[in-house]
C-alpha positions as CSV (number, residue, x, y, z in Angstrom):
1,X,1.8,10.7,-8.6
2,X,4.7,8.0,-8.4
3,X,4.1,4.0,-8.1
4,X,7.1,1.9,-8.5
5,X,7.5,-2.0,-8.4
6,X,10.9,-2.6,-7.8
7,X,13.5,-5.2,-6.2
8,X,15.1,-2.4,-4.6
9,X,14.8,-1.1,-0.6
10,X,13.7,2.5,-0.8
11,X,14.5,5.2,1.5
12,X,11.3,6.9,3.3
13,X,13.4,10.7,3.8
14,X,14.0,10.3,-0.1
15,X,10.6,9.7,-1.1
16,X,8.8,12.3,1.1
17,X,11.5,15.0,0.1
18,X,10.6,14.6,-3.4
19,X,6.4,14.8,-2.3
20,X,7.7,18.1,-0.6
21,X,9.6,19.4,-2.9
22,X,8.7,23.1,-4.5
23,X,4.7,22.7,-3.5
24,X,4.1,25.4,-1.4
25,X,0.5,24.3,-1.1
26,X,1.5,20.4,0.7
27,X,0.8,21.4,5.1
28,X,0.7,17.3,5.6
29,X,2.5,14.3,4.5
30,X,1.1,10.8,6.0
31,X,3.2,7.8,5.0
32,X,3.1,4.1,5.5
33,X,5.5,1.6,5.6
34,X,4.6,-1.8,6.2
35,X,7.8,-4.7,6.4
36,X,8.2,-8.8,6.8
37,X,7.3,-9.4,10.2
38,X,9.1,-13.1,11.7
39,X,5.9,-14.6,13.0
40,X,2.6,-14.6,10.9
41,X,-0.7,-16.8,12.0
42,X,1.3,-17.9,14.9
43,X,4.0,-19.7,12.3
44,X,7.8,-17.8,12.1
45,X,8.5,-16.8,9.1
46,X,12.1,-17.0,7.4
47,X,11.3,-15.4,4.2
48,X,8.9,-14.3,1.5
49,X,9.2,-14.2,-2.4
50,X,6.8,-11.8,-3.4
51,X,5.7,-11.8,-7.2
52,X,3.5,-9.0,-9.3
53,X,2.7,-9.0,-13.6
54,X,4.7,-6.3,-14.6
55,X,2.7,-3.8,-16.4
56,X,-0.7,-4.9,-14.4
57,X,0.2,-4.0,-11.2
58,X,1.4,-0.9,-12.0
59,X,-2.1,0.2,-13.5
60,X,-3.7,-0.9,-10.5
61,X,-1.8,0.9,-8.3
62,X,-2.2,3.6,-10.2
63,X,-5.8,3.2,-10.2
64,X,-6.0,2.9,-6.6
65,X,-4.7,6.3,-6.3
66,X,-6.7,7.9,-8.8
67,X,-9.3,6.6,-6.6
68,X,-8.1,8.3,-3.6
69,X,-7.8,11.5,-5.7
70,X,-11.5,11.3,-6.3
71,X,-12.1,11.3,-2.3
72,X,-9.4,13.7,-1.3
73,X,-7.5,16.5,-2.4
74,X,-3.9,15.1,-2.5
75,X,-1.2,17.5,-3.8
76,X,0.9,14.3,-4.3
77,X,0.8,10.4,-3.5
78,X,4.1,7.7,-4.1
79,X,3.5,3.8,-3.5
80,X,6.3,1.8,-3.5
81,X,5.9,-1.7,-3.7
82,X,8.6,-4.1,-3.6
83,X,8.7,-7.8,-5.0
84,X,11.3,-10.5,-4.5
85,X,13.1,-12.5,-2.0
86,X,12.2,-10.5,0.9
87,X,13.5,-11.2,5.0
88,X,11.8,-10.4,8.0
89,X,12.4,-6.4,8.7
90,X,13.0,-5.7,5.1
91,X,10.9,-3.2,3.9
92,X,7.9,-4.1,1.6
93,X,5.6,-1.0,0.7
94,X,5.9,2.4,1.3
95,X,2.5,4.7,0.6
96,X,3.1,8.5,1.2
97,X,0.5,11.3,0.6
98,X,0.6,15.3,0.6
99,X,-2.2,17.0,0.7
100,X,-2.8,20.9,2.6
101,X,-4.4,19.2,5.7
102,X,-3.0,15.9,8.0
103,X,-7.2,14.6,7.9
104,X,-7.3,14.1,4.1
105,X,-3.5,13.2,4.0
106,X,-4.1,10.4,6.7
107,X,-7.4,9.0,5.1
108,X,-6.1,9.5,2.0
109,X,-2.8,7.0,3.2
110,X,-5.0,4.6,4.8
111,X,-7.5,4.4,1.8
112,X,-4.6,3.4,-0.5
113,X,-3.4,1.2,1.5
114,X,-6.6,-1.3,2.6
115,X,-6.8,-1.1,-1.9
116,X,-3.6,-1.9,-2.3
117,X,-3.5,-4.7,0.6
118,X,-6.5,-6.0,-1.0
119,X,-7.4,-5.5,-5.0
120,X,-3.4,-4.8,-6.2
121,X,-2.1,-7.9,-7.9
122,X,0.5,-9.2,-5.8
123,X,1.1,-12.9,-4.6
124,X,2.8,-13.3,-1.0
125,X,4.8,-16.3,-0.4
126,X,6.2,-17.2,3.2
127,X,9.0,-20.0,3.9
128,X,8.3,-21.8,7.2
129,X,9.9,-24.0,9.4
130,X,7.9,-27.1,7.7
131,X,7.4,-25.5,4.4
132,X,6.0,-22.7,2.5
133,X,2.5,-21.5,2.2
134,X,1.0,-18.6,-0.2
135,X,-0.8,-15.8,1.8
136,X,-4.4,-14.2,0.8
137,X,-5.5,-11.3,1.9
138,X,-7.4,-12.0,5.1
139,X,-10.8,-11.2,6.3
140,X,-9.7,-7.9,8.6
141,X,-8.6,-6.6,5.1
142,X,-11.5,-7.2,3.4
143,X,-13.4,-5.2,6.5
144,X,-11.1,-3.0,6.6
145,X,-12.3,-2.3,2.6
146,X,-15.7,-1.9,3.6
147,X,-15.2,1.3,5.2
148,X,-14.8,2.8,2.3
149,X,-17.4,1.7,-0.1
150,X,-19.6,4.6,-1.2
151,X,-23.3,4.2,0.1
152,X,-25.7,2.9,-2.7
153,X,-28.9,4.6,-3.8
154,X,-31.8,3.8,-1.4
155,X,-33.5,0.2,-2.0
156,X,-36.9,0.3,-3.1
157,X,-39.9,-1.6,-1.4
């Protein structure tokens, strides 16, 4: 399993190579990219600083997919985040999992990512036309979350 929190772009062909590489066993690899879009609660966007604690937010990710790994058998996983000075279309986070079969490697993907869009410990800052703003998750990704969360033990009367 790979996370890295860099300033750097990242190249998706690179990354899922390396998943692939010499693991006979890896049938599917789901990957997500996600990138600065220009317009964002109907403001345009010019540009976003995005800032992390070092060491933190590396043990979260981590975390998040040791989580995943609970769920589903995943041969392999990367998350790539980036922070920064970010423009729209530059590329932000990459998540990318192997596993035998495209069902857990897709859930798998999507699990990481409502985590990581939601509990990793990143701070989003947009520059607008009139300003700047900092950006919480919103409330699609906190039901987006909920999917996930393991059913509790029966209430009692």
């Amino acid at each position: 399993m790979t996370v890295k929190v860099q300033l750097e772009d990242f190249d998706l062909s690179t990354e899922v190579a390396v998943l692939r590489r010499a693991n006979p066993k890896v049938g599917a690899v789901a990957c997500f990219i996600g990138a600065v879009r220009d317009l964002n609660d109907g403001e345009n966007v010019s540009a976003m600083v995005l800032e992390h604690y070092p060491g933190m937010t590396e043990k979260a990710l981590e975390a998040i997919i040791e989580r995943a790994r609970e769920r589903w058998p995943i041969a392999d996983a990367v998350v790539i985040h980036r922070y920064g000075p970010l423009a729209p279309t530059d590329q932000i986070v990459l998540v990318a999992v192997a596993t035998a079969h495209r069902g857990d490697a897709f859930a798998a993907c999507e699990f990481i990512m409502d985590y990581l869009k939601t509990v990793a410990p990143f701070w989003k800052k947009e520059t607008l036309e009139n300003g700047e703003r900092w950006v919480d998750a919103r409330v699609h990704d906190h039901a987006a979350l909920d999917k996930w969360a393991e059913p509790g033990p029966p209430k009692a009367d």
